[in-house]
VMD Tcl script that draws the C-alpha trace (Angstrom):
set ca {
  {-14.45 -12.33 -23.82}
  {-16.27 -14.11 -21.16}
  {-19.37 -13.10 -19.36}
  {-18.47 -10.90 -16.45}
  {-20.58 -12.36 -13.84}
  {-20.20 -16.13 -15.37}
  {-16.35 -15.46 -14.92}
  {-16.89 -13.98 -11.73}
  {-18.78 -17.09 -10.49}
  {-16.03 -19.22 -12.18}
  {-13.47 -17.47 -9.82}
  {-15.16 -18.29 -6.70}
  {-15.38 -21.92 -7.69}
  {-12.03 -22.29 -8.46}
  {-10.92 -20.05 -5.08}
  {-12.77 -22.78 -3.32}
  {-11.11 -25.90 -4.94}
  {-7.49 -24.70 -4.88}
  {-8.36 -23.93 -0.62}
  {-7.75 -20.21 -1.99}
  {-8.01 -16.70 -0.10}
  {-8.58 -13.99 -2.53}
  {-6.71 -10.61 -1.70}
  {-7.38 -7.28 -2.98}
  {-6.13 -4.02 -2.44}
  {-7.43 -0.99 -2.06}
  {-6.31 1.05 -5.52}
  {-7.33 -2.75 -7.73}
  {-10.13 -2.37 -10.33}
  {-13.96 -2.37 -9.00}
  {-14.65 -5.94 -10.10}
  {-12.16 -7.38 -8.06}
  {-12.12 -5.76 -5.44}
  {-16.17 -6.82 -5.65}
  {-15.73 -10.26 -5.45}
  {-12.39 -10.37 -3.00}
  {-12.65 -12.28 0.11}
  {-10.44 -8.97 1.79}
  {-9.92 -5.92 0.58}
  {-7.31 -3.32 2.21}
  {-3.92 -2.48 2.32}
  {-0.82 -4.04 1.64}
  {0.37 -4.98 5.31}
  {-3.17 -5.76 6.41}
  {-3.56 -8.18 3.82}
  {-0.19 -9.71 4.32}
  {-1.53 -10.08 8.20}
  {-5.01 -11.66 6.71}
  {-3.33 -14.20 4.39}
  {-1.01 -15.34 7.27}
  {-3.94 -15.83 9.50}
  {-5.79 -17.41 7.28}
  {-6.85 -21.15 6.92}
  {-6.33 -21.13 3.23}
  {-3.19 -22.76 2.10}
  {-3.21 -20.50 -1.30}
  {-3.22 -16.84 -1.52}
  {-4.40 -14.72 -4.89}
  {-2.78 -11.20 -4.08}
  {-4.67 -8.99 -6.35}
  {-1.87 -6.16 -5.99}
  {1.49 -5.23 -7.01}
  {5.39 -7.01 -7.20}
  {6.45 -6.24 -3.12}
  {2.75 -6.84 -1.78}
  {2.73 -10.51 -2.39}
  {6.15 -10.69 -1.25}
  {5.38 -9.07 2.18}
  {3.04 -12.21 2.11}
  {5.49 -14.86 0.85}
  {7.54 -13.24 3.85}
  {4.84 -13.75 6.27}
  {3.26 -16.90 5.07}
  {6.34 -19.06 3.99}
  {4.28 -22.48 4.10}
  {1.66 -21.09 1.57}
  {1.44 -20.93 -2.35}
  {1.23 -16.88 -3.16}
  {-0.05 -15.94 -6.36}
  {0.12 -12.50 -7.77}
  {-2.29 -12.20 -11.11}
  {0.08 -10.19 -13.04}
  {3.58 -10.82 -11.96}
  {4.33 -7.27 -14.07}
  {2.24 -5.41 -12.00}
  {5.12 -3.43 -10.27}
  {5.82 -0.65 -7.85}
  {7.63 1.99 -9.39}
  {8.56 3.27 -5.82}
  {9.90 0.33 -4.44}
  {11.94 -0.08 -7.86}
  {13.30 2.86 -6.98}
  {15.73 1.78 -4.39}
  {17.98 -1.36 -4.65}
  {19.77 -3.20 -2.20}
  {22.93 -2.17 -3.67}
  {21.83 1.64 -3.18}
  {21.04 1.00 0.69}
  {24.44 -0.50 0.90}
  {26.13 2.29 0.08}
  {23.41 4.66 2.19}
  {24.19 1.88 5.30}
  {28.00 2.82 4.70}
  {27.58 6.92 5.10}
  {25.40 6.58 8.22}
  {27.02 3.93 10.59}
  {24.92 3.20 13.48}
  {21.79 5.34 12.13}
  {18.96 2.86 12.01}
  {17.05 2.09 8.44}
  {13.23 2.61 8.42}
  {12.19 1.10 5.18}
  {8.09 1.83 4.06}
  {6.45 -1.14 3.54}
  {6.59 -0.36 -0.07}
  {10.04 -1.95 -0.72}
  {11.32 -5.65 -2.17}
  {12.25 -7.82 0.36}
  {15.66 -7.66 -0.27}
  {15.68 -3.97 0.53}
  {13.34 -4.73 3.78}
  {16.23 -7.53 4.57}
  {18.66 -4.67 4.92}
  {16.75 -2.35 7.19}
  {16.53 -2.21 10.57}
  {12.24 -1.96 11.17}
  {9.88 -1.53 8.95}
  {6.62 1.16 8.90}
  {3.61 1.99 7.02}
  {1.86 5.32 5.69}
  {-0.43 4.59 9.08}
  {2.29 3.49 11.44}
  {5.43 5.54 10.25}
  {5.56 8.18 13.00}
  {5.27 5.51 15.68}
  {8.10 3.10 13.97}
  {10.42 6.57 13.84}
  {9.39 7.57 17.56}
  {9.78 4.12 18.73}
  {13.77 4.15 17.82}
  {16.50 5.10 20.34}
  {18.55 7.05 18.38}
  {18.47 10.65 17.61}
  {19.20 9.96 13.78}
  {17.09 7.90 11.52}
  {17.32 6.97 7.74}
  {13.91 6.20 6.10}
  {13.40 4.81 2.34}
  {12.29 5.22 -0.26}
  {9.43 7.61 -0.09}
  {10.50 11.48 0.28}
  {6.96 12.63 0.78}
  {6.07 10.41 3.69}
  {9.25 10.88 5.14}
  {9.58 14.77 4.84}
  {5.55 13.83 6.29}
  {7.12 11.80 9.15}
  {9.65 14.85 9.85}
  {7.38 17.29 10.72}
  {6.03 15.31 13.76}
  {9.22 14.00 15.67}
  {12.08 15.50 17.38}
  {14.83 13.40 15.50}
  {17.28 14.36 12.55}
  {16.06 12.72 9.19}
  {17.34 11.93 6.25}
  {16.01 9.82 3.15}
  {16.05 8.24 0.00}
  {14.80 10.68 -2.83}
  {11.89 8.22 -4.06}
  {8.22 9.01 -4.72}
  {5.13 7.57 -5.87}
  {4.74 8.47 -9.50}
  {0.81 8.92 -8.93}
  {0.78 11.07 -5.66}
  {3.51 12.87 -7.20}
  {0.90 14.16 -10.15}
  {-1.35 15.33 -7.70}
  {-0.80 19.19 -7.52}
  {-1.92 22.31 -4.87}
  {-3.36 23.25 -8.50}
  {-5.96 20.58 -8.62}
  {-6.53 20.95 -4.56}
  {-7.52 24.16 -4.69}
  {-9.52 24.07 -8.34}
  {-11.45 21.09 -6.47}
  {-12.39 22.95 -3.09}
  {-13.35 26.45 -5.07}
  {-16.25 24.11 -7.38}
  {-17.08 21.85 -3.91}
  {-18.00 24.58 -1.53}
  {-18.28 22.86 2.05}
  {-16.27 20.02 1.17}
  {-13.18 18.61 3.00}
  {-10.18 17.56 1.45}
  {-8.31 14.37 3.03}
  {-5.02 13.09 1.36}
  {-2.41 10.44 1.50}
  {0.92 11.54 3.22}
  {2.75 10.17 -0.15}
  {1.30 13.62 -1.67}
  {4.41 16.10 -2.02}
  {4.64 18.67 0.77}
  {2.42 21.31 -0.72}
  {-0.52 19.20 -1.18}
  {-0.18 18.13 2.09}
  {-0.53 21.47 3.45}
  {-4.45 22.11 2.19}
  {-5.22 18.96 3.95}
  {-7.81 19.13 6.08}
  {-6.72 15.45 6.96}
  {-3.73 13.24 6.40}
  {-3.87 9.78 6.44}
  {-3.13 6.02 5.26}
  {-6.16 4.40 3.04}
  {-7.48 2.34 5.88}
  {-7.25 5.57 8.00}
  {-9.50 7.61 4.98}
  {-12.52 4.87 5.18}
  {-12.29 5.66 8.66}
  {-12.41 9.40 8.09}
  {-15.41 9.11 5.58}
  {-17.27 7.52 7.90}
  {-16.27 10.16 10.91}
  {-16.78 13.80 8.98}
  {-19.95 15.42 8.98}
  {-19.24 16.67 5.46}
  {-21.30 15.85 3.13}
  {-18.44 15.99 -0.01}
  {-15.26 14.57 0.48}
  {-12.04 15.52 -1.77}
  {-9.96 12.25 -1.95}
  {-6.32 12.83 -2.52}
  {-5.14 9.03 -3.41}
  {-5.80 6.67 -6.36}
  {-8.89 5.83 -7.72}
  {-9.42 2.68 -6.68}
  {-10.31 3.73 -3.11}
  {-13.96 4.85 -4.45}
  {-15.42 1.34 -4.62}
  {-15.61 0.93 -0.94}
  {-15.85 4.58 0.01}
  {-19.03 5.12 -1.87}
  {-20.38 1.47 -0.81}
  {-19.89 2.77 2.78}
  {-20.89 6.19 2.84}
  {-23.98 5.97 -0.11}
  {-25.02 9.95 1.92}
  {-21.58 11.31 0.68}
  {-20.31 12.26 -2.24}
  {-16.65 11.69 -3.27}
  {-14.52 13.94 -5.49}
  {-10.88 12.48 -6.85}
  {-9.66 16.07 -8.05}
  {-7.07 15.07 -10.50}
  {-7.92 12.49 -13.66}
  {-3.97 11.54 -13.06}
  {-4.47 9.94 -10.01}
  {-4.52 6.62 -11.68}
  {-1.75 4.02 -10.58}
  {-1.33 1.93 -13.97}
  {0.13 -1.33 -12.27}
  {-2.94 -1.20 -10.02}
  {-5.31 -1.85 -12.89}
  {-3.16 -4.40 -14.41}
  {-5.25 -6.96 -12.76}
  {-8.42 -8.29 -14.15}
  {-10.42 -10.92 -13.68}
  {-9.19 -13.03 -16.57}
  {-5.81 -13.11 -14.99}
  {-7.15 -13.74 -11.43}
  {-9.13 -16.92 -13.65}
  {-5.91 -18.22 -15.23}
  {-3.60 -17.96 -12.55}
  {-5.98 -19.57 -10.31}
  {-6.61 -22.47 -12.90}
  {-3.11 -23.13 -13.96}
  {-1.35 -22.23 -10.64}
  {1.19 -20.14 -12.08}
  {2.48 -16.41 -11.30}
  {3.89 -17.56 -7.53}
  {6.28 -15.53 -6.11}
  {8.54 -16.63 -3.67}
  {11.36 -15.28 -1.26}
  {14.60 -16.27 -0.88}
  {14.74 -18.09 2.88}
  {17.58 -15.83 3.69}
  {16.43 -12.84 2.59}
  {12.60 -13.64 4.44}
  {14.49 -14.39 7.66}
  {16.03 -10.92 7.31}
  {13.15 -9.14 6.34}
  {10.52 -10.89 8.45}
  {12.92 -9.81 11.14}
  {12.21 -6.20 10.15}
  {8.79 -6.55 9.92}
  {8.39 -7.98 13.25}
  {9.91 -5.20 14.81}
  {7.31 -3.17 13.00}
  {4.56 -5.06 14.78}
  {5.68 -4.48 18.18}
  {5.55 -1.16 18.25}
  {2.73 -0.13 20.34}
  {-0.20 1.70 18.69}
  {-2.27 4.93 19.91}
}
mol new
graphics top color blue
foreach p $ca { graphics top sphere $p radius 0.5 }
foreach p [lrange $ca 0 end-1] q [lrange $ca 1 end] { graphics top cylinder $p $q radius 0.2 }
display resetview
């Protein structure tokens, strides 16, 4: 194995001869998100590597991440480390499923979470995110919406607008093993903490939340609480810039199963060989981008608070 800092110097080097951004997500393993030009989430990213000068983008992430930026950024070379690092949610839902959910609602607009393949996001109407997806749902005309493929975030969404909702029964695995069981264990041994969590929790965990919120909207909240200990209901990852931002807090992840596997995939040999032999690019379909750019768009229009 090579040295860890040689090979994180080597990365760098190599970023800067292939004209390379490097990406990183928030739930990716501490070393890369260390040496990552960006770090965030998905959609942000996506935004960041379309903006960008760089003609190549390494998306440190998962399978529909570095499609949202193939969809975004169709004249640049996208590179995702581990092209098995998946998303278990967005596998969830194909586009033959939405077909058939299309066919039993005519007329009721698709809201698809960001977490989706482009083929599925080609098929919806708009897009939304965990920090956008009351907006997206509010911003609609009709009184009935669909939303895929997350069940928490949508039952979530539910509870703050007036219109009938239905959804896709999907989930993310690692939310999903967060329980009110390991809220309320965590609180009783952190006395004077606050617990925020991520609205892909199921329903009951959502309810001891002192705040709800998207990852980007929990570095925010660190940085706003006066409490001194914070209960963090959302992968692991999110610690590396959480405790580099708030070094006066302490942060408490109250369940060891809050570890998303195809996060971690990624390390910084595969970030190194990718880089070196330009391989691992993912690509969309020019049909299906059209289509799903089209949905993202939409997205991006809606006006924010």
């Amino acid at each position: 194995m090579k040295d860890r800092e040689g090979l994180k110097r080597e990365i760098r080097a190599l970023l800067k001869e292939k004209d390379a951004l490097m990406l990183a997500h928030n739930y990716q393993r501490d070393e890369i998100q260390e040496i990552a030009d960006i770090t965030g989430d998905s959609l942000a990213l996506s935004q960041a590597a379309s903006a960008a000068p760089q003609k190549v983008i390494v998306f440190c992430g998962v399978h529909f991440m570095a499609e949202s930026a193939a969809i975004l950024s169709p004249d640049k070379t996208v590179i995702l480390p581990r092209k098995d690092a998946g998303c278990p949610m967005a596998d969830m839902i194909t586009p033959e499923d939405l077909i058939k959910e299309k066919a039993k609602r005519p007329g009721v607009p698709v809201v698809a979470y960001v977490n989706t393949s482009a083929a599925v996001k080609a098929l919806s109407d708009i897009c939304c995110t965990s920090a956008n997806a009351v907006r997206v749902v509010d911003s609609l005309s009709t009184d009935r919406v669909y939303m895929i493929p997350d069940r928490n975030l949508s039952h979530y969404v539910s509870l703050s607008v007036k219109k009938k909702m239905e959804w896709w029964n999907g989930f993310c695995p690692t939310h999903e093993r967060l329980t009110p069981q390991d809220v309320v264990r965590a609180k009783k041994e952190n006395p004077g903490s606050v617990f925020v969590c991520h609205p892909e929790c199921n329903p009951e965990v959502v309810k001891l939340a002192d705040h709800v919120c998207s990852t980007s909207g929990m570095y925010r909240f660190a940085k706003a609480t006066s409490a001194k200990i914070i209960i963090v209901g959302t992968e692991t990852g999110i610690l590396y810039r959480l405790k580099k931002e708030n070094p006066e807090k302490t942060f408490v992840i109250p369940s060891r199963a809050l570890i998303c596997p195809n996060m971690k995939l990624t390390a910084l040999e595969d970030v190194e060989e990718s880089l070196r032999e330009m391989n691992n690019v993912v690509t969309v379909p020019e049909d299906i981008r059209v289509k799903a750019k089209e949905a993202l768009d939409r997205m991006l229009k809606v006006p924010r608070d």
